[in-house]
C-alpha positions as a Markdown table, in Angstrom:
| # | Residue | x | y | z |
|---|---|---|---|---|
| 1 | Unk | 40.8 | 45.8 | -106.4 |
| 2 | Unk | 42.5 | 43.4 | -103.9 |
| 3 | Unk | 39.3 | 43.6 | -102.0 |
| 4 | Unk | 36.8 | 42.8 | -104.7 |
| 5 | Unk | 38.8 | 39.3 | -105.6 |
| 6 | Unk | 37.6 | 38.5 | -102.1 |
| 7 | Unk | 34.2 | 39.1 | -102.2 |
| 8 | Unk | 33.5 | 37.1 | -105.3 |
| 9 | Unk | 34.6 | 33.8 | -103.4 |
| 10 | Unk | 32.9 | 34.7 | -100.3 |
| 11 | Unk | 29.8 | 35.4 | -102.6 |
| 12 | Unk | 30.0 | 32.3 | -104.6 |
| 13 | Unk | 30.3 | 30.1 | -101.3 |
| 14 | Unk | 26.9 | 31.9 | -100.1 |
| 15 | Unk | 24.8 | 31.1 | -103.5 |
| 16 | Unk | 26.0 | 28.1 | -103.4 |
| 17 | Unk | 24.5 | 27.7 | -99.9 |
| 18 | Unk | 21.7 | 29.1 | -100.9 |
| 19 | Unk | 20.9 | 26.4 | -103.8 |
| 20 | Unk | 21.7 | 24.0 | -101.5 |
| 21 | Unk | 19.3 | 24.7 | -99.0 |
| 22 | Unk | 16.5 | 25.0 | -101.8 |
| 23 | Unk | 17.3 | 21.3 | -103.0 |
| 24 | Unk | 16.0 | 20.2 | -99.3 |
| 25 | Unk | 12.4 | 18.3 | -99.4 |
| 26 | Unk | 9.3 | 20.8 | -98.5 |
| 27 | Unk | 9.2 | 20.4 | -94.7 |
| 28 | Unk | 6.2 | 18.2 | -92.9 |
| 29 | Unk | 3.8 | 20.2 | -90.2 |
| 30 | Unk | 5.5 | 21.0 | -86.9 |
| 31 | Unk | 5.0 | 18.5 | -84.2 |
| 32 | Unk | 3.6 | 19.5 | -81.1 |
| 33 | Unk | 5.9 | 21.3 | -79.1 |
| 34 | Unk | 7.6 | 18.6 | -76.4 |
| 35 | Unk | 8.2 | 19.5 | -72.6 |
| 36 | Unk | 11.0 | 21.2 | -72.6 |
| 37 | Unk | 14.0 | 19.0 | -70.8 |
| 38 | Unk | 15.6 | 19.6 | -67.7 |
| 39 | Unk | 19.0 | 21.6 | -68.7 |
| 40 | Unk | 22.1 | 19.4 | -68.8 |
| 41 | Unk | 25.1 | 19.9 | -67.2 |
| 42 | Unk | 27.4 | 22.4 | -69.3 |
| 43 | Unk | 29.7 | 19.8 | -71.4 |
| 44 | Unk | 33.3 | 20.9 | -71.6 |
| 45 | Unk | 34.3 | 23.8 | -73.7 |
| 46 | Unk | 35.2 | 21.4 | -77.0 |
| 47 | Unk | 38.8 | 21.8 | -78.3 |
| 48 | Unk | 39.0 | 24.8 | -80.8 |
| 49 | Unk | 39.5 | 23.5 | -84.3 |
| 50 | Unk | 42.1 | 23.8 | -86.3 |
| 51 | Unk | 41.7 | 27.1 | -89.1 |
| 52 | Unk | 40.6 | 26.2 | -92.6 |
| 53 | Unk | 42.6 | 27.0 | -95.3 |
| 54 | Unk | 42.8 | 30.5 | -97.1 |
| 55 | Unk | 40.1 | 30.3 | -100.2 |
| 56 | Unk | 41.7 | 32.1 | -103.3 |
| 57 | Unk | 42.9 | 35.5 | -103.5 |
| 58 | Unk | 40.2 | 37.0 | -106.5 |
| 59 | Unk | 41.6 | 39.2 | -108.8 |
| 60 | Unk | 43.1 | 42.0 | -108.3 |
| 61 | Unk | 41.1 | 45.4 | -109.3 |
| 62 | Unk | 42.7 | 47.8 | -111.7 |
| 63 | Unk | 45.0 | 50.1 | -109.5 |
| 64 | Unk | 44.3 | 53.0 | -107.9 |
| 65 | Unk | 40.2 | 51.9 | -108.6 |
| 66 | Unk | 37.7 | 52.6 | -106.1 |
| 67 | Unk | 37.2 | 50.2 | -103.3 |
| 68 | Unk | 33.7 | 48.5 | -103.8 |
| 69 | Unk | 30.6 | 47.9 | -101.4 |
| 70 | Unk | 31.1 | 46.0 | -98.9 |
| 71 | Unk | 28.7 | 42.5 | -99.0 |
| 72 | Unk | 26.2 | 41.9 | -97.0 |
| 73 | Unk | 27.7 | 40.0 | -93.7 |
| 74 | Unk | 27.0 | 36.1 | -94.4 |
| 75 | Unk | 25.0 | 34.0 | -92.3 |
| 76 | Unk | 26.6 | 32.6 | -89.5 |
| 77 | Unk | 27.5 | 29.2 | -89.3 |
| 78 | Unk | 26.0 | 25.8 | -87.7 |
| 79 | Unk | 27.1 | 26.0 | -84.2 |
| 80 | Unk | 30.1 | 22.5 | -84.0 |
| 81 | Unk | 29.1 | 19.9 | -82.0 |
| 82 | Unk | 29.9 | 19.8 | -78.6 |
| 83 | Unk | 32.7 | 18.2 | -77.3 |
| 84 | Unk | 32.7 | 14.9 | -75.2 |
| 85 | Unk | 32.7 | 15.9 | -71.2 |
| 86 | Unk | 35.9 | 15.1 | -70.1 |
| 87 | Unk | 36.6 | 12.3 | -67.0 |
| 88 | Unk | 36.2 | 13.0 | -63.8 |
| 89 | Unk | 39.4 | 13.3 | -61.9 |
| 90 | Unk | 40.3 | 10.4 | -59.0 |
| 91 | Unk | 39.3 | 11.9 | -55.5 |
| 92 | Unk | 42.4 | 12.8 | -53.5 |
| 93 | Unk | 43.8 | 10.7 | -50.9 |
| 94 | Unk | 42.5 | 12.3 | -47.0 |
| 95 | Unk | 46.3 | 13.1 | -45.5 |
| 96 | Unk | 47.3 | 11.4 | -42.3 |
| 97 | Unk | 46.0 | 13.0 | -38.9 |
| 98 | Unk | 49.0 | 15.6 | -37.3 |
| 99 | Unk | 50.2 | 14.2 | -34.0 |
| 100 | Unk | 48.3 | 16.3 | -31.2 |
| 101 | Unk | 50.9 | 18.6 | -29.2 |
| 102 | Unk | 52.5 | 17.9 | -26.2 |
| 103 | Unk | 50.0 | 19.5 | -22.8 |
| 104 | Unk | 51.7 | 22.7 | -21.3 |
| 105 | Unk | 53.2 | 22.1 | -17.4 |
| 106 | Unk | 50.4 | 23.5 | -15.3 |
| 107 | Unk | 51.5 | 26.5 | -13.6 |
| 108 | Unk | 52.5 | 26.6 | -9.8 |
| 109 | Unk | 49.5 | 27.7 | -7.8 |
| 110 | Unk | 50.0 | 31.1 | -6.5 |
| 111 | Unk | 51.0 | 31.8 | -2.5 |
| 112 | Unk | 47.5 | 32.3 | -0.3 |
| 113 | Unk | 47.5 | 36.2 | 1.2 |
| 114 | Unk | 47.4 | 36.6 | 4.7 |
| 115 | Unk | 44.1 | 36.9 | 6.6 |
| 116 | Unk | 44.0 | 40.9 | 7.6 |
| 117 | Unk | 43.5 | 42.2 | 11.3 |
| 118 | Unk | 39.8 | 41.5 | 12.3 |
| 119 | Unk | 37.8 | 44.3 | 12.5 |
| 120 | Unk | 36.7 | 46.0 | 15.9 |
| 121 | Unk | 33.5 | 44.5 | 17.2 |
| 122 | Unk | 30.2 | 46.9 | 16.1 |
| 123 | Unk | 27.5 | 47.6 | 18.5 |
| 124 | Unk | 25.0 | 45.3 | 19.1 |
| 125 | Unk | 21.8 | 46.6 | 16.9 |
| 126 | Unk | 18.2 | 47.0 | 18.3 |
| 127 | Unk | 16.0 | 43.3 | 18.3 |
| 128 | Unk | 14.3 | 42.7 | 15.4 |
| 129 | Unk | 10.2 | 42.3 | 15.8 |
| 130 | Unk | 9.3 | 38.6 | 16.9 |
| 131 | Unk | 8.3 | 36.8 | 13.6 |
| 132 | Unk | 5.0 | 35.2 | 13.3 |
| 133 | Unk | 5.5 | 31.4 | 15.4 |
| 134 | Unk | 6.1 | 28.4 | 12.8 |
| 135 | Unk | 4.0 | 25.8 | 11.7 |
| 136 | Unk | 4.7 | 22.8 | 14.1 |
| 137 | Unk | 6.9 | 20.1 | 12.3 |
| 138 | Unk | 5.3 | 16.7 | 12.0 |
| 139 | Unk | 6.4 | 14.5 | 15.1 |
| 140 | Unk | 9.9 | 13.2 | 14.6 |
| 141 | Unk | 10.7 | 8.7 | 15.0 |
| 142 | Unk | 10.1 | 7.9 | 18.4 |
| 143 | Unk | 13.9 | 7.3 | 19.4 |
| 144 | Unk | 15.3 | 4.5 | 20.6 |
| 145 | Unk | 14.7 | 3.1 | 23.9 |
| 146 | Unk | 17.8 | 3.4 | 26.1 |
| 147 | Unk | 18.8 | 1.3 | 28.6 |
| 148 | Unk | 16.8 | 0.2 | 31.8 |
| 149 | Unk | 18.4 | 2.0 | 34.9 |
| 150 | Unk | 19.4 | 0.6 | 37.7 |
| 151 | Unk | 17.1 | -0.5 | 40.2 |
| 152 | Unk | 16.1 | 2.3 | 43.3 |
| 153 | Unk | 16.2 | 1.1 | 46.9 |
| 154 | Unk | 13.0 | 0.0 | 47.8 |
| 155 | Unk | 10.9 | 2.9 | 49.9 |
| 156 | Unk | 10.1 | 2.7 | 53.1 |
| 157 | Unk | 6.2 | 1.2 | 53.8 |
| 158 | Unk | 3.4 | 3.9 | 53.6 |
| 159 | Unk | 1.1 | 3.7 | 56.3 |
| 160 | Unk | -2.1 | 1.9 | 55.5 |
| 161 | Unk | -5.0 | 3.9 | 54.7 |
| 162 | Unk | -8.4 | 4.2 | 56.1 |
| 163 | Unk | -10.6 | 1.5 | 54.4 |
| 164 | Unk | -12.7 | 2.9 | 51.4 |
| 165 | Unk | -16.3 | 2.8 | 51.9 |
| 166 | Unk | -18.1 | -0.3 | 50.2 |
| 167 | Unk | -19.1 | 0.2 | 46.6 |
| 168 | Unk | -22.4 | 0.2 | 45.2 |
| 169 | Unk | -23.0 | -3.4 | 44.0 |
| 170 | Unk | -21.9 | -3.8 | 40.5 |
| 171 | Unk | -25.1 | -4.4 | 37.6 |
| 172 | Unk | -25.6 | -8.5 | 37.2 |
| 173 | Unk | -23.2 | -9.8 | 34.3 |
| 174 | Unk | -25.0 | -11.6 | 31.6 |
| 175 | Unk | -25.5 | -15.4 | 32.2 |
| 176 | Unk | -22.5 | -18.0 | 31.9 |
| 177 | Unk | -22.6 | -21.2 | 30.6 |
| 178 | Unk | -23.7 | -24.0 | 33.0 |
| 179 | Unk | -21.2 | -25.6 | 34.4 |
| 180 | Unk | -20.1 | -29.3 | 34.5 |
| 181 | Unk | -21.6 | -31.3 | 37.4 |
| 182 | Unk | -19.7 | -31.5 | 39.8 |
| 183 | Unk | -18.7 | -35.3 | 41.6 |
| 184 | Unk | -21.7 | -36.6 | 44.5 |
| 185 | Unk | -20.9 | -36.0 | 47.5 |
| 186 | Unk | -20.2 | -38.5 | 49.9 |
| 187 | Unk | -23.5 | -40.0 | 51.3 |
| 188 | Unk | -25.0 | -38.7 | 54.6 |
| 189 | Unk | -25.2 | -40.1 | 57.9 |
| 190 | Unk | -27.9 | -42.7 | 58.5 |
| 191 | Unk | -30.6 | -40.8 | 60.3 |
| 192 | Unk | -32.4 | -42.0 | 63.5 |
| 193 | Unk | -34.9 | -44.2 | 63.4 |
| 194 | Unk | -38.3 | -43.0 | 62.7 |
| 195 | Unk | -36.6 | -40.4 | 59.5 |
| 196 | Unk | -38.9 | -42.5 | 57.4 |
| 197 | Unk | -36.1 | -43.0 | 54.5 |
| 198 | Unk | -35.1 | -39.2 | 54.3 |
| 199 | Unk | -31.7 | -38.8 | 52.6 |
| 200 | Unk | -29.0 | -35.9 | 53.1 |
| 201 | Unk | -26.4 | -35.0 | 50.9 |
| 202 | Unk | -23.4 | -32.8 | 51.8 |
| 203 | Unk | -21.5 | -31.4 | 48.5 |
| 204 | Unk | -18.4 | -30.0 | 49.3 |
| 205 | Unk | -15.9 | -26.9 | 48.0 |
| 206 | Unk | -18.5 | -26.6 | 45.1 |
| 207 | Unk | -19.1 | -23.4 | 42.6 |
| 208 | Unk | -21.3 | -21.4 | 41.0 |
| 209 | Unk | -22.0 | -19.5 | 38.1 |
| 210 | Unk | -24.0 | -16.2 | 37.0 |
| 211 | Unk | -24.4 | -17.9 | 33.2 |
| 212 | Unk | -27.4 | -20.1 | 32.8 |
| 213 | Unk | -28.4 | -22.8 | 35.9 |
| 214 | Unk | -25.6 | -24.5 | 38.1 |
| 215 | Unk | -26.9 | -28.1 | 38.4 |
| 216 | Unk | -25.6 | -30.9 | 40.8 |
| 217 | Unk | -26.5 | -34.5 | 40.3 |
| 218 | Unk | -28.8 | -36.4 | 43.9 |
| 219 | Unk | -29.1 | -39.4 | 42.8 |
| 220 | Unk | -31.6 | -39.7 | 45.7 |
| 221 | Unk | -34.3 | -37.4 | 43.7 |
| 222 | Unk | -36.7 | -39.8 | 42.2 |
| 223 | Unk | -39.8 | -39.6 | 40.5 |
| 224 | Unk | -41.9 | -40.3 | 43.5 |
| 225 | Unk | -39.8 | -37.9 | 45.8 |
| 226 | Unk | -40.5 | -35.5 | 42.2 |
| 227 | Unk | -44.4 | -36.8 | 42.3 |
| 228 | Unk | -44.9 | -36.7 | 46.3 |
| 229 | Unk | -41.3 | -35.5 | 48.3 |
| 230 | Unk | -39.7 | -32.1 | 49.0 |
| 231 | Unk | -36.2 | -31.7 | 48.3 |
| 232 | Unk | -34.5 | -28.7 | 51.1 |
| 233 | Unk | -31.5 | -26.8 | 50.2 |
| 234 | Unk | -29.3 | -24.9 | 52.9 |
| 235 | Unk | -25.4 | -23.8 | 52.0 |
| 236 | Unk | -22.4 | -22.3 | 53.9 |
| 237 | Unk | -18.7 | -21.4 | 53.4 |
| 238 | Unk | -16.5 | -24.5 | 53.2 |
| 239 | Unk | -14.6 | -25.3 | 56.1 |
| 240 | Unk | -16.8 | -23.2 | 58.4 |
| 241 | Unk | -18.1 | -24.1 | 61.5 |
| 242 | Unk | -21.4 | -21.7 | 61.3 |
| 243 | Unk | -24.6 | -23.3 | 60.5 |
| 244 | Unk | -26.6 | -23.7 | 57.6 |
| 245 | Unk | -28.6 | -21.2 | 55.6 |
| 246 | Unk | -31.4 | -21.7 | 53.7 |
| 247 | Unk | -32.0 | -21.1 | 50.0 |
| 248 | Unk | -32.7 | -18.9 | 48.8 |
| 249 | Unk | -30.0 | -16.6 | 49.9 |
| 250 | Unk | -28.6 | -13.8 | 49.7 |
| 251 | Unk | -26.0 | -11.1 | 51.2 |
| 252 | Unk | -24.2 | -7.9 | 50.3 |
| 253 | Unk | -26.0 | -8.1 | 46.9 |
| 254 | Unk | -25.2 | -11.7 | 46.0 |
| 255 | Unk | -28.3 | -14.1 | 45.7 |
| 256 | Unk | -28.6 | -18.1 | 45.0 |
| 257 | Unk | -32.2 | -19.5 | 44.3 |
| 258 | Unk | -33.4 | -22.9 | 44.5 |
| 259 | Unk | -34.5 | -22.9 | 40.8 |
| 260 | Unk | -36.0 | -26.6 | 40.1 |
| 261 | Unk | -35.3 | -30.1 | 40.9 |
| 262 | Unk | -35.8 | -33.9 | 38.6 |
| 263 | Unk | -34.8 | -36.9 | 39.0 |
| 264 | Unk | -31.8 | -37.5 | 39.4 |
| 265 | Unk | -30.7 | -33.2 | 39.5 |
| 266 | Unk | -31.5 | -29.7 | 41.6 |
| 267 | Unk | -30.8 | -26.4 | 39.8 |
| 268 | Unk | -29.4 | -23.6 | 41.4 |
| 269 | Unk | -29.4 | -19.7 | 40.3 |
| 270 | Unk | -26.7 | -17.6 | 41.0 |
| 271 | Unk | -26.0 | -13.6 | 40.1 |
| 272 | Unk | -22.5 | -14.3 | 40.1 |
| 273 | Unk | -19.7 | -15.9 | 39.8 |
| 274 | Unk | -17.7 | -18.3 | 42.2 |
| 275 | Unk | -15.7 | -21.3 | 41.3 |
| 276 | Unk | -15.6 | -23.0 | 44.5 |
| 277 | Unk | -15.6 | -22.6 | 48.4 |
| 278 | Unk | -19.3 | -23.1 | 49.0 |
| 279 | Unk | -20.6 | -26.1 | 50.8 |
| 280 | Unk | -24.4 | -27.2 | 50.1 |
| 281 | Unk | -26.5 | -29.7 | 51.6 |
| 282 | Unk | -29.4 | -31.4 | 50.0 |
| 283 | Unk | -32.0 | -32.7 | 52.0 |
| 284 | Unk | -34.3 | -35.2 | 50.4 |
| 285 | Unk | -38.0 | -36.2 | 52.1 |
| 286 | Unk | -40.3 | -39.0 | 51.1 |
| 287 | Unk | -44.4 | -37.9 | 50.9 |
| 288 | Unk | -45.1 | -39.7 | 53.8 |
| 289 | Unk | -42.7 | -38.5 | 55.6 |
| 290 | Unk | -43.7 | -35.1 | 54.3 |
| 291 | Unk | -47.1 | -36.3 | 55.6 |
| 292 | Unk | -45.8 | -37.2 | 59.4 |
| 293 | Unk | -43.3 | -34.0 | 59.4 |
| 294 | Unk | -46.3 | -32.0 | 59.3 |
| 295 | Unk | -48.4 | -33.9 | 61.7 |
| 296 | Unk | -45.8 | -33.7 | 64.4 |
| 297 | Unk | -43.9 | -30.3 | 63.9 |
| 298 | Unk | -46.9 | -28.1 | 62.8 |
| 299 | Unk | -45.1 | -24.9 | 63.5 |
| 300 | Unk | -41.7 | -26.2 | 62.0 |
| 301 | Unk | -39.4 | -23.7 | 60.1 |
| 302 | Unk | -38.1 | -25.2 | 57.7 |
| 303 | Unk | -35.4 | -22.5 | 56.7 |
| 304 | Unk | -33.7 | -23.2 | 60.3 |
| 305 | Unk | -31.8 | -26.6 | 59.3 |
| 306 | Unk | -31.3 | -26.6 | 62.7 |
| 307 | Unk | -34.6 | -27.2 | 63.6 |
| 308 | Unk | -35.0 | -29.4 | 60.6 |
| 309 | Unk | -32.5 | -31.5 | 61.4 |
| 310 | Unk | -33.9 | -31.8 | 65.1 |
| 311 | Unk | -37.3 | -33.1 | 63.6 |
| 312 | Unk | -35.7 | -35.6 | 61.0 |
| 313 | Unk | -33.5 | -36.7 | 63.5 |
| 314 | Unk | -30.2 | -35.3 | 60.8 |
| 315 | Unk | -26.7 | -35.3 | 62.2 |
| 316 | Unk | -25.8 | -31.6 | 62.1 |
């Protein structure tokens, strides 16, 4: 009986719930469905509330009655709000680095052992095959030059050798440049009478040169002598006492032609080369006296300047 005076409260409260939610306006059409959000953080478990009073004990059935049906379950109840998420708590403080331990002594180094006995020694074993020779290194720094020795005693004097036989004569060098004319030479003597104005010029300790002409200024050569006169040309070694030779000449391969003479110039061509040390002579004749030469020395040579000088009447 005790049970049924509890299920007529807990029935009322449910009709009652019931009528309530009829009273609620007809609903509108359901709204499209929204994304659903991302899940939120679980919120503190809220604070459990405090238990609501005890409804009213119903009646009490007759005693000794049969215990009624048991009601259906009730619906279960709006979920309570959730609770407010609590604060966070302050971070801790980071506690103070511990003081690093003192370094261990380092441990005395242990005693060295003896060396042992050597060994006996073995016999020598066969020789290896010879391995194939090495690429030669590149050439190492030339090395310092050392110190010049002392001087040897000079050796005795060899005994001169036999003199070499004379060489073939050398191929004639290309021409040189002319070279400057040289100073006159003092004038001649003043020939006999009856030289008919012929002039001789001696010019000494001159040169000459395998380039190009050597040229030596005679005044005496003018354009009459150049129109109507012969100009002679004989040489020798200065400061010798052998007569004269005519040009051209030529000995042991070395040659000097009478090239040309102007007013005023002869020419001279050489196949070498000598700075100084020859002496020349230039004779100069007039036409007529070209003219009389001929008439009285018909048989004259006049490459001997000996016999040239005879007939002009020359000193020598």
């Amino acid at each position: 009986m005790k049970q049924l005076r509890l299920l007529f409260p807990i029935l009322f409260i449910c009709l009652f719930s019931i009528t309530a939610c009829k009273k609620d306006k007809t609903a509108g059409p359901a709204g499209a469905t929204g994304a659903t959000g991302a899940t939120g953080a679980a919120g503190a478990t809220g604070a459990t509330g405090a238990t609501g009073a005890t409804g009213p004990q119903g009646p009490a059935g007759p005693a000794g009655g049969p215990v009624g049906p048991q009601g259906p379950k009730g619906d279960t109840g709006a979920t309570g709000a959730t609770g407010a998420t609590g604060a966070t708590g302050a971070t801790g403080a980071t506690g103070a680095q511990g003081t690093p331990g003192a370094t261990g002594a380092t441990g005395a180094t242990g005693a060295t052992g003896a060396t042992g006995a050597q060994g006996p020694k073995g016999d020598t074993g066969a020789a290896g095959a010879t391995g194939a020779t090495g690429a030669t290194g590149a050439a190492g720094a030339t090395g310092a030059t050392g110190p010049k020795g002392a001087t040897g005693a000079t050796g005795a004097t060899g005994a001169t050798g036999p003199q070499g036989a004379t060489g073939a004569t050398g191929a004639q060098g290309a021409t040189g440049a002319t070279g400057a004319t040289g100073a006159q030479g003092p004038k001649g003597d003043k020939g006999d009478p009856g030289n008919a104005n012929v002039e001789n010029f001696v010019l000494l300790n001159k040169g000459v040169f395998v380039a190009g002409l050597t040229k030596f200024s005679v005044p005496a050569i003018t354009q009459s002598i150049v129109d109507n006169g012969t100009v002679l040309v004989y040489l020798r070694n200065t400061g010798s006492s052998t007569g004269w030779f005519a040009i051209p000449y030529a000995e042991a391969g070395h040659t000097i032609d009478f090239n040309d003479y102007g007013v005023g110039y002869i020419d001279l061509k050489a196949n070498f080369t000598q700075a100084a040390g020859i002496d020349f002579r230039v004779v100069v004749i007039p036409g007529t006296s070209v003219t009389v030469l001929n008439a009285t020395n018909p048989n004259l040579n006049i490459r001997n300047f000996s016999e040239v000088a005879k007939a002009l009447h020359l000193s020598n």
